[in-house]
N, C-alpha and C positions, 0 to 999 in steps of 0.2 A: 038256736043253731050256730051264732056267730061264735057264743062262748065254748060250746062242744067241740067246734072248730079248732080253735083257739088252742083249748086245753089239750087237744089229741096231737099236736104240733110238736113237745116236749115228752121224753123219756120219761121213766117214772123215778130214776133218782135225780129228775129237777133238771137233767143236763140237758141241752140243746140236741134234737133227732138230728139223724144224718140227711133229713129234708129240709130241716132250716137251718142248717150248715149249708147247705147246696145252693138253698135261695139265698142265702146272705153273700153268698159267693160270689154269684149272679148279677145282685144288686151291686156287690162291690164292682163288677167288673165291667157293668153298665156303666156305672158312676166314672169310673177311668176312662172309658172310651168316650164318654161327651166331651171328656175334660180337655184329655186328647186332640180333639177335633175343635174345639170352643180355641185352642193355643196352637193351631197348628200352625198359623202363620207368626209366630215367635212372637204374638198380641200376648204377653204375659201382664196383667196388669200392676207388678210391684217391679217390672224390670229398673226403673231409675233407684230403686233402694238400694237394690243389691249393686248396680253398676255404680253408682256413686257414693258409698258407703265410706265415711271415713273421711270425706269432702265435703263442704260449705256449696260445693257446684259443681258442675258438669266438669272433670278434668279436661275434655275434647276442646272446651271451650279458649283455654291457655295455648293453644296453638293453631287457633284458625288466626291469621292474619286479618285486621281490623280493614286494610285497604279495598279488601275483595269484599267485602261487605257493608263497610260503608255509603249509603246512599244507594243501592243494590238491589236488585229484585231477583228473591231465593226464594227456591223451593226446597221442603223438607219430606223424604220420603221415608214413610215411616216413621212419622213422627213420635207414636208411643202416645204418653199421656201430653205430649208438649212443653216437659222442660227444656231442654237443650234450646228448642225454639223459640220459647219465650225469653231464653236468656241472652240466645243472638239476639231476639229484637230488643232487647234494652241496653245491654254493655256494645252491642256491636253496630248498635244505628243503621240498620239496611231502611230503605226506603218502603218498601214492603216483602214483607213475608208469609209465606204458605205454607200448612203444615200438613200432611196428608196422612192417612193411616186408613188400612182396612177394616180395622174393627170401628162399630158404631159408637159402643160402649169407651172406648178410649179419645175416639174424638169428643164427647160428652162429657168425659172428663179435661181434656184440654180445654175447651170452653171457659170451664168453669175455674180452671185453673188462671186463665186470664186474669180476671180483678185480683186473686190470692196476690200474682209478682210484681203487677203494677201500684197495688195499694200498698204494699210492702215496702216500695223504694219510692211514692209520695206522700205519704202521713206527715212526714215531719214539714211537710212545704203548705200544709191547709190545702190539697188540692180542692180543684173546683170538679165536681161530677155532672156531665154531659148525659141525660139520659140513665141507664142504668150502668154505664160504663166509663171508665175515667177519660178525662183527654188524655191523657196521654196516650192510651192506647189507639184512640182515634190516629193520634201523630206517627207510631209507630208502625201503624197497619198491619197488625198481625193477624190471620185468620187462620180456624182449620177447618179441614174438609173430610166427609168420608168419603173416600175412593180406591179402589183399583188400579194402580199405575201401570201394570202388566195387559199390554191389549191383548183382545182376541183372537188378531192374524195380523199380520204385517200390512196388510192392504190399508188398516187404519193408520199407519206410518204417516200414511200422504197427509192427513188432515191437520199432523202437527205443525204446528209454527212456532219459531227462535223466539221467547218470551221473558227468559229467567239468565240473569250472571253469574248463577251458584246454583249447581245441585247438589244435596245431600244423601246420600246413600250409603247412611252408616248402621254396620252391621245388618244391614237385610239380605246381601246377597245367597247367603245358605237359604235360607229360607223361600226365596224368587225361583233359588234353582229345586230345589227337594219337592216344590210344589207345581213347577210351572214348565221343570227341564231345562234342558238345553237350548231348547227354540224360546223360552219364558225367558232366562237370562240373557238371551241374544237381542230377544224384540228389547226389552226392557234396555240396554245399552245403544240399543239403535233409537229410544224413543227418547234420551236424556240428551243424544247427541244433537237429535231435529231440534229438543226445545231450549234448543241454551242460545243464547246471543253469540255474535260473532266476539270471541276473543274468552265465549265464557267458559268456566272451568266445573267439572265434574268431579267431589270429593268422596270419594270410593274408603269405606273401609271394612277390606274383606276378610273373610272367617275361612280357616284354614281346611283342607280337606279331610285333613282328620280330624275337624268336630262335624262331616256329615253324621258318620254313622249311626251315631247315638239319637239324632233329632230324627233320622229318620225311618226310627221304629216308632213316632209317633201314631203316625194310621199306619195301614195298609198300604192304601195309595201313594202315601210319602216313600214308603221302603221300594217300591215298585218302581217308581219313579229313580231313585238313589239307584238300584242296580241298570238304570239305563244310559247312567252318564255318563258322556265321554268327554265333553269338557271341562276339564279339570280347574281350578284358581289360576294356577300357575300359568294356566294359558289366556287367561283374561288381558292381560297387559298387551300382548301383540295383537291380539283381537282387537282390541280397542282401537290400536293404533295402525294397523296393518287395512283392517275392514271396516269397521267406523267412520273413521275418520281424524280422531284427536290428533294432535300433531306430536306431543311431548305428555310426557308421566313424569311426574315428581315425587319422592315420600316428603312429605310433610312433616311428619314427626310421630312419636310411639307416644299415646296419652299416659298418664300415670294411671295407677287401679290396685285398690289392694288385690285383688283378685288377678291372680296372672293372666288368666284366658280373656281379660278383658284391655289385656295391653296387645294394641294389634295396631302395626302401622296404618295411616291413612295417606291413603297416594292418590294425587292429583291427576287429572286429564284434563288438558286445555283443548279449546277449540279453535280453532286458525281465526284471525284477526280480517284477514277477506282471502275470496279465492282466489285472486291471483298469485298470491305468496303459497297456496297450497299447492297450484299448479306447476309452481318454478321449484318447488322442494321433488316435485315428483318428478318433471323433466330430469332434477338434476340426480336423483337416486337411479333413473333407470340409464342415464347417459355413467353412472359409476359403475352397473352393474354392467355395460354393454363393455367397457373397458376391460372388467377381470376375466370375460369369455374368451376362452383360447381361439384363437383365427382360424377362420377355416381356409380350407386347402383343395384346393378344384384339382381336379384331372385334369 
């Protein structure tokens, strides 16, 4: 019966019926949409190929400043497979490092990525191996995690605490927003601010509003979500600094890339150094504004 089956599927000059036309179709278009949904959150797993193509290393990494990371406890959000992050922890010496990513499959590849960058730069010294891992890496403390950085509700705001001197938040924020909104982008800026130390800084590099569109005919729900945004990139910066909290934005600098859409400034958010200097910047912004108010005039 299976072969009858089979055979009755094809035309009789050999060519494919217009029913397994239709079901290949099917299948193709099944096969797209898991894909779709498997990368919705910009979890591409060859992204460091194509982003560093033509490099020995991360470009990003020639313009982070060595002082902010030195001896330093960083957070990496979205971290991908964990290059950038392994490379800060060996050329940039932080004292510990975190690497975070939503996909499982990509933190299992950062794992394992570990011994590749540390065996690579002690071979030539006889290192001594700790366990199944080198010391070095013990020394550098670098880990990654699967997780969710985007909370549920704001109500879990409260449970954060100032942890980290660096966060990174490069190239995820299209992605935070296409998926999570407007309230997803907001909490996510509100929860980077709770977790950074006093004086710590927030390394933002964001993706322009005209590469939503295209990412987000990913799903359904990404497009859906795309037509309901109203906050836009360009309004990130005052946001940040205005409701936030940060005190000062910096650009940093434009990394190189042979690929043009991959040169995109990275701007700094600093965190105030204690509250009383945040308090005497706000006295003295509202006693500026009270001064341009034209006088009023009684009866």
């Amino acid at each position: 019966m299976e072969e009858e089956f089979c055979s009755n599927t094809s035309s009789p000059s050999g060519l494919p019926s217009s029913s397994s036309t239709a079901t290949n179709s099917l299948v193709s278009s099944e096969k797209k949409e898991k894909k779709n949904e498997r990368f919705r959150y910009g979890n591409f797993n060859r992204y460091y190929g194509v982003r560093t193509k033509g490099f020995d290393h991360d470009p990003r990494l020639d313009i982070l400043p060595k002082e902010w990371f030195n001896k330093k406890r960083i957070l990496d959000v979205g971290c991908n497979a964990g290059h950038l992050t392994l490379e800060i922890a060996k050329e940039l010496k932080p004292s510990w490092i975190l690497g975070i990513d939503i996909d499982d499959h990509l933190i299992g590849v950062a794992r394992k990525n570990i011994r590749h960058y540390f065996e690579c730069n002690d071979d030539e010294k006889g290192q001594e191996f700790i366990g199944k891992f080198p010391a070095s890496i013990k020394n550098y403390n670098v880990w990654f995690s699967r997780e969710n950085y985007v909370l549920e509700s704001d109500e879990y705001l409260e449970m954060i605490r100032e942890e980290y001197d660096v966060i990174l938040a490069l190239s995820i924020s299209k992605w935070i927003h296409l998926n999570w909104g407007d309230e997803g982008i907001k909490r996510f800026f509100k929860r980077t601010f709770k977790h950074l130390n006093r004086g710590g800084r927030l390394l933002l590099e964001l993706q322009d509003w005209s590469k939503y569109y295209k990412r987000a005919k990913t799903t359904p729900e990404m497009f859906e979500t795309y037509k309901n945004i109203k906050f836009k990139p360009d309004q990130f910066k005052n946001y940040l600094i205005d409701e936030v909290g940060f005190v000062e934005c910096q650009q940093l600098g434009i990394p190189k890339a042979v690929t043009r859409g991959f040169e995109r400034p990275i701007l700094v958010f600093q965190k105030v150094n204690n509250l009383n200097s945040r308090k005497r910047q706000l006295i003295e912004d509202k006693r500026e504004n009270d001064q341009k108010l034209p006088e009023k005039k009684f009866c």
